[in-house]
C-alpha positions as CSV (number, residue, x, y, z in Angstrom):
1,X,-80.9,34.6,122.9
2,X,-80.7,38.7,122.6
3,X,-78.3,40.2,120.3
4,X,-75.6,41.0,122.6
5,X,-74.4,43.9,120.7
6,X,-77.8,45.7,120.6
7,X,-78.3,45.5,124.1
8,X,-74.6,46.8,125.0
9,X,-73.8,43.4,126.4
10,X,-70.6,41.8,127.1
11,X,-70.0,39.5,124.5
12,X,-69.2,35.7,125.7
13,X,-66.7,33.8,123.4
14,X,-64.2,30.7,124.1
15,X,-60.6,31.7,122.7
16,X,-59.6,28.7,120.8
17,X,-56.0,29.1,118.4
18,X,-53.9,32.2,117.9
19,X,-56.2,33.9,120.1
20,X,-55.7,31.0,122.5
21,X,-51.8,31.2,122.3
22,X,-51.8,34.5,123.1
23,X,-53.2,34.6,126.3
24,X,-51.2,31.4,127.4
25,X,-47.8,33.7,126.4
26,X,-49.7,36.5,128.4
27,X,-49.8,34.2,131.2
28,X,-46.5,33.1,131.0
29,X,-44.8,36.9,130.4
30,X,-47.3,37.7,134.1
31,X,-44.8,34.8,135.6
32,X,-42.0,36.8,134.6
33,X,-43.4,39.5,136.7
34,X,-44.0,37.1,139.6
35,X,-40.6,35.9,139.3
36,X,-38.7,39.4,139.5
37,X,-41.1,40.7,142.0
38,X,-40.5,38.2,145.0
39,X,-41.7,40.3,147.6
40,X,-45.0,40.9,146.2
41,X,-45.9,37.1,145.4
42,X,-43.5,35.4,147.8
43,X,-45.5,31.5,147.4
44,X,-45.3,31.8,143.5
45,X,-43.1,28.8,142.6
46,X,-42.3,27.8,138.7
47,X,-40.7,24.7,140.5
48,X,-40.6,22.0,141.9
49,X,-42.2,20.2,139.2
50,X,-44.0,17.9,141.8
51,X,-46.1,21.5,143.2
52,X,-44.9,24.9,141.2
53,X,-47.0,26.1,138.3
54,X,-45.4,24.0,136.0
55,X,-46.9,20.9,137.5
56,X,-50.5,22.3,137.7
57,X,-49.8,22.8,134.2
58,X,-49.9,19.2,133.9
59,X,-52.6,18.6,136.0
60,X,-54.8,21.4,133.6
61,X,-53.3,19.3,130.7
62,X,-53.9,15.9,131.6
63,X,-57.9,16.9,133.3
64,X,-58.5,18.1,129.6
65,X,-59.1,21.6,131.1
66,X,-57.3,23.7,128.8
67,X,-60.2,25.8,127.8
68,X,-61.4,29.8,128.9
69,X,-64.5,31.9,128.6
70,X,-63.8,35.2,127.8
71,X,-66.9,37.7,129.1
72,X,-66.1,41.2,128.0
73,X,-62.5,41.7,129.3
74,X,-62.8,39.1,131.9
75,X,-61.2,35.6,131.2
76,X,-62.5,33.0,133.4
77,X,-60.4,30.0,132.9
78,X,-61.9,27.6,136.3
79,X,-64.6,28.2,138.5
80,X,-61.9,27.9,141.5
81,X,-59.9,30.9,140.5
82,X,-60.6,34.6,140.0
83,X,-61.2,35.9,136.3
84,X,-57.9,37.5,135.1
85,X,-56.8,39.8,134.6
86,X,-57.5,41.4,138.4
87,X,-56.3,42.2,141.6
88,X,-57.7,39.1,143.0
89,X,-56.0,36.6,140.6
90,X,-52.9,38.3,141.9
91,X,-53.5,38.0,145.3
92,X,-54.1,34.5,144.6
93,X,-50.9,33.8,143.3
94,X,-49.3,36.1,146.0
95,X,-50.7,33.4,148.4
96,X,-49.9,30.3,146.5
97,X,-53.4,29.6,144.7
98,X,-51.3,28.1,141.9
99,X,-49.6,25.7,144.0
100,X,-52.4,23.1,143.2
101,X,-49.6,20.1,143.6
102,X,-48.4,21.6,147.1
103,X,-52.1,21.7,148.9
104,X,-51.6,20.7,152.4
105,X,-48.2,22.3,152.6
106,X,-47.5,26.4,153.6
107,X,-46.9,26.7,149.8
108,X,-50.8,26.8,149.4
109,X,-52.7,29.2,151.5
110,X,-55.1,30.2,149.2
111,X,-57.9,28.2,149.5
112,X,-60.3,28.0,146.2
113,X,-63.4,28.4,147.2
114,X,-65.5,28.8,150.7
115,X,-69.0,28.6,150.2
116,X,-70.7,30.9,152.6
117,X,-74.7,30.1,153.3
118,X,-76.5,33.2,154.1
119,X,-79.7,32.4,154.7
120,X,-81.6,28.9,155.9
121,X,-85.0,29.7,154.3
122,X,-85.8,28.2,150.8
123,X,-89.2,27.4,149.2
124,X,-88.2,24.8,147.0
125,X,-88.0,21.0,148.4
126,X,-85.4,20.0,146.3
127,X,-84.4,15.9,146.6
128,X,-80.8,16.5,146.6
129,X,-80.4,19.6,148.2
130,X,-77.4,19.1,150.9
131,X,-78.7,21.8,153.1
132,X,-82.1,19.8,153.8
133,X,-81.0,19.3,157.4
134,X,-80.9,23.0,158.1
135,X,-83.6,24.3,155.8
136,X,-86.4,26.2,157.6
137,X,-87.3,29.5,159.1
138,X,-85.9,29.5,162.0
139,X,-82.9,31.6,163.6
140,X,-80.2,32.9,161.3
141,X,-76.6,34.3,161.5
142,X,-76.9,37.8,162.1
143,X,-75.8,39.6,159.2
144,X,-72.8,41.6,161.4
145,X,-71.3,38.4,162.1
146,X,-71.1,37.1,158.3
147,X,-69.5,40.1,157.5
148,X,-67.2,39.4,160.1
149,X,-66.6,36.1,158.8
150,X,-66.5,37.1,155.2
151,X,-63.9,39.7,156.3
152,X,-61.6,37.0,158.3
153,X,-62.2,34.8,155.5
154,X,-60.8,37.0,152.6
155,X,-57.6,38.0,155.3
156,X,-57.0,34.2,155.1
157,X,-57.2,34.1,151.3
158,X,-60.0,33.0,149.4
159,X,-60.4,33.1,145.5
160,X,-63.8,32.7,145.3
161,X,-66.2,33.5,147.8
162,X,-69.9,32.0,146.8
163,X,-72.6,33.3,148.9
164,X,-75.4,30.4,148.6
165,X,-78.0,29.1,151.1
166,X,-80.8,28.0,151.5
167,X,-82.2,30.6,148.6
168,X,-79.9,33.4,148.6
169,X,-82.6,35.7,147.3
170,X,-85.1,35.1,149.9
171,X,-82.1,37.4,152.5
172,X,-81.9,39.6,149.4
173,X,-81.3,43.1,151.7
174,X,-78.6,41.2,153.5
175,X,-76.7,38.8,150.2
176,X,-76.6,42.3,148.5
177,X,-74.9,44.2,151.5
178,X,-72.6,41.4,151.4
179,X,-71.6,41.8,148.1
180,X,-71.3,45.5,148.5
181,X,-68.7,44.5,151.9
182,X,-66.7,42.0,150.2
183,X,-63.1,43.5,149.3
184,X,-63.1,42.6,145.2
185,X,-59.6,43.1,145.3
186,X,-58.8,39.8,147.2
187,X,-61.6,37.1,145.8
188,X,-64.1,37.1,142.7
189,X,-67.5,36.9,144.5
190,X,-70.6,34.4,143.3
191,X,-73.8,33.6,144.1
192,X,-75.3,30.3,143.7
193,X,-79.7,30.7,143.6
194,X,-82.3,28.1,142.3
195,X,-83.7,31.2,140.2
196,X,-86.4,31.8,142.9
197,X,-86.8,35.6,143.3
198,X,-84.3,37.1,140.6
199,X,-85.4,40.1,139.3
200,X,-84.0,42.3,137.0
201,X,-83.7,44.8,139.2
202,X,-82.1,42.8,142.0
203,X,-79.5,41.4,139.5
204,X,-78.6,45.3,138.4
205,X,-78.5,45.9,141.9
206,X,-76.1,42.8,142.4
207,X,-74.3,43.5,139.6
208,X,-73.5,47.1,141.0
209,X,-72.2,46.0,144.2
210,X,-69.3,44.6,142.6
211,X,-70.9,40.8,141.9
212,X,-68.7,39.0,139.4
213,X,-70.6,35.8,138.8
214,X,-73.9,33.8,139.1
215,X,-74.7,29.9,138.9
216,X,-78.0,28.9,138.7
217,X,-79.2,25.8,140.0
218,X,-80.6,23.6,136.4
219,X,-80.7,20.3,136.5
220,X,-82.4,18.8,133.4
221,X,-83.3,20.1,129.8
222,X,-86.5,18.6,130.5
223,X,-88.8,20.9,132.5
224,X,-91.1,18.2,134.4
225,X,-88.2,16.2,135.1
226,X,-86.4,19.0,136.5
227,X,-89.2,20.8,139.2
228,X,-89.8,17.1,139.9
229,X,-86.2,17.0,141.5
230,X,-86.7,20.7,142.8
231,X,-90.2,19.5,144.5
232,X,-91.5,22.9,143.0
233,X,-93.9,23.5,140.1
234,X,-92.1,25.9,137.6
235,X,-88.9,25.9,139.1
236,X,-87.6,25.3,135.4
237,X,-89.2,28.2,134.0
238,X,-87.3,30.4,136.9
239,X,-84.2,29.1,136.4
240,X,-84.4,29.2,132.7
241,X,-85.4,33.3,133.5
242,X,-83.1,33.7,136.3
243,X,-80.1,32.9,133.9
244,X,-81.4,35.2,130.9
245,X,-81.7,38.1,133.7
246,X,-78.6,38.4,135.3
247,X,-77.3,37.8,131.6
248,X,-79.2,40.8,130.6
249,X,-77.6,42.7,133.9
250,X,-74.0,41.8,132.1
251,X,-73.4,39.1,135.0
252,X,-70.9,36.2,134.0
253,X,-73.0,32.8,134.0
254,X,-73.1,29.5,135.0
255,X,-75.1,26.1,135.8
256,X,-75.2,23.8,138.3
257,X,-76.4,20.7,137.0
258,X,-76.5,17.7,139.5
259,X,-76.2,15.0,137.1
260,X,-79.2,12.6,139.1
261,X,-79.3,8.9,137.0
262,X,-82.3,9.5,135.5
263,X,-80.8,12.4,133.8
264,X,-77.6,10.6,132.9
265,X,-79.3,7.7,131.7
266,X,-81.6,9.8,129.4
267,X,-79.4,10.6,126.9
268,X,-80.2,14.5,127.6
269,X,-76.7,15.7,128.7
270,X,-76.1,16.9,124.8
271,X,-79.5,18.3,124.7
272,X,-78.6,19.7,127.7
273,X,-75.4,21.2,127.1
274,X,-77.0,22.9,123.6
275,X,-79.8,24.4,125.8
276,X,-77.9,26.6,128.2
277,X,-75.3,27.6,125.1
278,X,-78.3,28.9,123.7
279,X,-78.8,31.1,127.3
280,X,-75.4,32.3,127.1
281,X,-73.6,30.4,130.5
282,X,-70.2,30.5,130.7
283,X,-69.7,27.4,132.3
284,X,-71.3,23.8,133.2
285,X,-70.4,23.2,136.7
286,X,-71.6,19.1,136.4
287,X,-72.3,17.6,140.6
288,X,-72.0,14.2,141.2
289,X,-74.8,13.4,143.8
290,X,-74.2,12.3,147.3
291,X,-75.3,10.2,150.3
292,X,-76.0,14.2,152.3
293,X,-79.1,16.9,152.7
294,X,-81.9,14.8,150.9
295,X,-80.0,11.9,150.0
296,X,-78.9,11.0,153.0
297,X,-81.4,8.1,153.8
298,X,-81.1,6.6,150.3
299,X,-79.0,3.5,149.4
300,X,-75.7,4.8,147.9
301,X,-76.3,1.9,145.4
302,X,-79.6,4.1,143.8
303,X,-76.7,6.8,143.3
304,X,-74.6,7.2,139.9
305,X,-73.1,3.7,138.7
306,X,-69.8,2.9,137.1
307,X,-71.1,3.0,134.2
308,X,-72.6,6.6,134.9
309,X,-69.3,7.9,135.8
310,X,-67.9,6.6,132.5
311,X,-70.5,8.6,130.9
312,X,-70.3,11.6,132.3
313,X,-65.9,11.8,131.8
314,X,-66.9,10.6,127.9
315,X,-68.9,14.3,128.2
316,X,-66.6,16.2,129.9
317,X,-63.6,14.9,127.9
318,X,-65.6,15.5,124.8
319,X,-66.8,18.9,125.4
320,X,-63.8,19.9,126.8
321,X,-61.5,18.8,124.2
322,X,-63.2,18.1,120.9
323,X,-63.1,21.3,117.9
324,X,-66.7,21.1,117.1
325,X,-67.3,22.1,120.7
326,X,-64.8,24.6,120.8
327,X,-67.2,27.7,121.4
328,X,-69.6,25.5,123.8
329,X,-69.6,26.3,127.3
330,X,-66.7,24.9,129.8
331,X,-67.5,21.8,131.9
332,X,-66.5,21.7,135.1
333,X,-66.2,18.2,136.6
334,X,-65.0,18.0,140.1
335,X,-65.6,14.8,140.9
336,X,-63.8,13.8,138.3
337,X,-60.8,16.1,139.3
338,X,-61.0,15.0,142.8
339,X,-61.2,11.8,142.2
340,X,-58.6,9.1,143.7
341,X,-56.3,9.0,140.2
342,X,-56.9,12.5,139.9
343,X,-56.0,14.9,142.4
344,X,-57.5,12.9,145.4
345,X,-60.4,15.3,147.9
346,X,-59.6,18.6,148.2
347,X,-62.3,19.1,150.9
348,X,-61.5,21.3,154.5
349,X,-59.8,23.9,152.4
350,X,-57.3,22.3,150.7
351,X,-59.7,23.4,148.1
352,X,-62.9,23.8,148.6
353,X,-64.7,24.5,152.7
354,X,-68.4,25.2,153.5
355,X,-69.6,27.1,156.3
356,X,-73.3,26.3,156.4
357,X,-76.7,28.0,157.1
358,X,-76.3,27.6,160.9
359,X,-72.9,28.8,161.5
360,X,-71.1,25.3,161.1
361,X,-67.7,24.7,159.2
362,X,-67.9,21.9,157.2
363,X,-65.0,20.5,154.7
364,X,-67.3,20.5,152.4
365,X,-70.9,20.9,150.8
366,X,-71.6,17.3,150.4
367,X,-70.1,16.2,154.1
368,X,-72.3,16.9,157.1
369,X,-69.4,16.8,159.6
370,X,-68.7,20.2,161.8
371,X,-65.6,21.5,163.2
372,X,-67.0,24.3,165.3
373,X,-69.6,27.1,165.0
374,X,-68.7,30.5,164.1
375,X,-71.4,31.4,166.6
376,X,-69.2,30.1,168.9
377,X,-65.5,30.6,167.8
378,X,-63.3,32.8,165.3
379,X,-63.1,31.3,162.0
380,X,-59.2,30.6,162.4
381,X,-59.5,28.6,164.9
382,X,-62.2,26.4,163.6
383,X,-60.3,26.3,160.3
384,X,-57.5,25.4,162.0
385,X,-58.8,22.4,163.7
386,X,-59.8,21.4,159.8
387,X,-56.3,21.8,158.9
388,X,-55.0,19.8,161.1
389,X,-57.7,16.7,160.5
390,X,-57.1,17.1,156.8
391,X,-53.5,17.2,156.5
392,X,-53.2,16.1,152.7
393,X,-55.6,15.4,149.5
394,X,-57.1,12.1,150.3
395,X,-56.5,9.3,147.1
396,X,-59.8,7.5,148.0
397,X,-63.5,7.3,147.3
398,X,-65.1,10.4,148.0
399,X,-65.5,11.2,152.3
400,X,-69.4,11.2,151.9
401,X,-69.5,7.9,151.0
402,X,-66.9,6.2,153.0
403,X,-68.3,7.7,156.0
404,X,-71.8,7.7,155.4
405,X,-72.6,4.7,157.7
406,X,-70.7,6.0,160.3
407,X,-72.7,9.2,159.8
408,X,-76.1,7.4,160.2
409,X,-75.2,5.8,163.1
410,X,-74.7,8.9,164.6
411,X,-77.9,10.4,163.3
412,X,-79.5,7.5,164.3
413,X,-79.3,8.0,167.8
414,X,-80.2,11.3,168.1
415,X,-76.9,13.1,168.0
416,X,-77.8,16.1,165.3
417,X,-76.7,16.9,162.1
418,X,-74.1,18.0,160.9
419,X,-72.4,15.4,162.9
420,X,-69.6,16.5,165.2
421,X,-66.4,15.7,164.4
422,X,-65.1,14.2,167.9
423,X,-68.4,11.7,167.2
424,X,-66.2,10.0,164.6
425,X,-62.9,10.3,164.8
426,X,-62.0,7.0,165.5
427,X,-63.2,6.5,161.6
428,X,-61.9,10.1,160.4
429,X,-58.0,8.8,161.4
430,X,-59.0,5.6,160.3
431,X,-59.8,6.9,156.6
432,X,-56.8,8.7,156.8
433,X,-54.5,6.5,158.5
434,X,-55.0,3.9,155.0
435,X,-54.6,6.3,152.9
């Protein structure tokens, strides 16, 4: 990697000790200031211990999450809240962001992260990819009415806004007029590319519009295994680039790695995590993947096993936790946090809500099942109708695949994809109604 003090870089570096203590009593002198300034952060609760900050405390204690990435002055300490400190961490906790124990309640009204796809064009054929259904060239949302969207959005409260696709890059005039819109001051802003058409100039550009961070889409140490998944000779080689140039444009970092079986079952995920320290991400955001997008005709028995699982919390745990790894990038498991002894599915805002290439609002990424178009509606009242279908986190196996036959059926006979909600409510209320 480039000498980051020769090229005027930010320098990346995981706070571990004294250094570490100091910025958790930084943090708790800031909840002083919440406390005696009620007006201005009116959702900040230090109690009830079953949804203030205390108890997300615990739940950052007992995931094994305790770690940061400090980039320059920016410490990122999740990829589901803004770097600190800034304007939009505290407008997170103004609207409750770190009421993680209270989701589902008016004591949370932040929601983490909305993933906004800007573009449906892509010329990778990647296996997993959960946008497959909507990939292609044809009609798009007109850039006005994302910004619209992005605007209501951020009114509502978002921490972090990730502008995805599709390729983000191949609507490059439009993502970076985006970026340029968003308000800074009320969400941390991503982007989420394969690596396909970054340049260093468009990451300079990027970078001047105010973006805070990009993930790039790496899915094996090995290269052939890797474009093999991607369906695109080289797509390695740009992603490997892609991550070393918006490094180089002092952009905070990060990889998405879908963690596919024959990746787990490799024995590459520490060869892995010792080849992107070496490109200088911040974090390893590790996806579990699911019966959606290009996956969605395979058996859910050819996805991870038990025993993959176990592996993959062994890593996370490890890497998370261990000394030796102390200045090692963060891994990020959601699946893991979301699981049913763990928080339970934050999906439909609770946490996480995807609004797709063709205008649909999805609970999530991984779940082909609209509430309403913004084409068609405001984003309120779509995201109110989500609301109200997904009243609490839900302590069960993951939505994709407890609905997945349900979803086929639908798709089956003809009836589109995503799949409307009213198609299967009878088996939305019923997953709930167990629960």
């Amino acid at each position: 990697m480039q000498s980051q003090e020769n090229n005027h870089l930010p320098a990346l570096s995981y706070p571990a000790g004294m250094k570490l203590l100091y910025n958790q009593l930084k943090f708790l002198l800031n909840c002083v200031r919440y406390c005696l300034h009620r007006r201005d952060y009116p959702l900040f609760r230090i109690f009830p211990l079953t949804s203030g900050v205390l108890y997300t405390m615990k739940i950052v204690h007992d995931l094994g999450i305790g770690r940061q990435a400090k980039f320059g002055d920016m410490f990122f300490s999740s990829l589901s809240v803004p770097h600190s400190p800034s304007n939009a961490f505290d407008r997170m906790v103004a609207k409750g962001g770190l009421n993680v124990g209270a989701a589902g309640t008016p004591l949370k009204q932040q929601i983490d992260t909305v993933f906004l796809a800007v573009t449906r064009r892509c010329d990778l054929h990647c296996q997993h990819c959960y946008e497959r259904h909507n990939v292609g060239s044809g009609e798009e949302v007109p850039l006005a009415r994302l910004k619209q969207v992005m605007t209501d959005v951020q009114r509502h409260g978002v921490s972090i806004l990730v502008l995805t696709g599709g390729e983000p890059m191949n609507r490059f005039p439009e993502l970076l007029e985006l970026v340029k819109c968003a308000d800074k001051d009320l969400s941390d802003i991503h982007v989420h590319t394969s690596g396909h058409g970054v340049t260093l100039e468009r990451a300079i550009e990027l970078k001047k519009a105010g973006l805070i961070a990009a993930a790039v889409g790496l899915d094996d140490v090995n290269p052939m295994r890797h474009d093999e998944l991607r369906g695109y000779l080289g797509s390695h080689e740009e992603a490997v680039r892609a991550l070393r140039t918006f490094r180089t444009a002092g952009i905070f970092t990060y990889v998405n790695l879908c963690a596919t079986p024959a990746m787990v079952r490799s024995g590459d995920l520490w060869r892995y995590v010792e080849f992107v320290k070496d490109l200088g991400v911040g974090f390893i955001q590790l996806l579990e993947p699911r019966p959606c997008g290009g996956y969605f005709s395979v058996s859910v028995n050819t996805l991870l096993t038990a025993d993959d699982r176990k592996q993959l919390v062994d890593f996370f745990r490890e890497i998370n936790t261990a000394n030796r790894f102390r200045q090692y990038p963060v891994v990020h498991y959601p699946g893991f946090a979301e699981s049913p002894a763990q928080r339970g599915c934050m999906m439909g805002g609770l946490s996480h809500l995807y609004i797709d290439s063709r205008g649909n609002i999805n609970p999530c990424v991984f779940l082909p099942v609209t509430f309403g178009n913004i084409m068609e509606e405001d984003f309120e009242t779509v995201y109110a109708r989500v609301r109200a279908a997904i009243p609490r986190p839900l302590h069960k196996d993951c939505p994709s695949l407890q609905l997945h036959g349900a979803l086929r059926k639908r798709v089956d006979a003809k009836e589109g994809m995503p799949v409307k909600h009213q198609a299967i409510e009878r088996e939305w209320e019923k997953m709930f109604g167990d629960s």
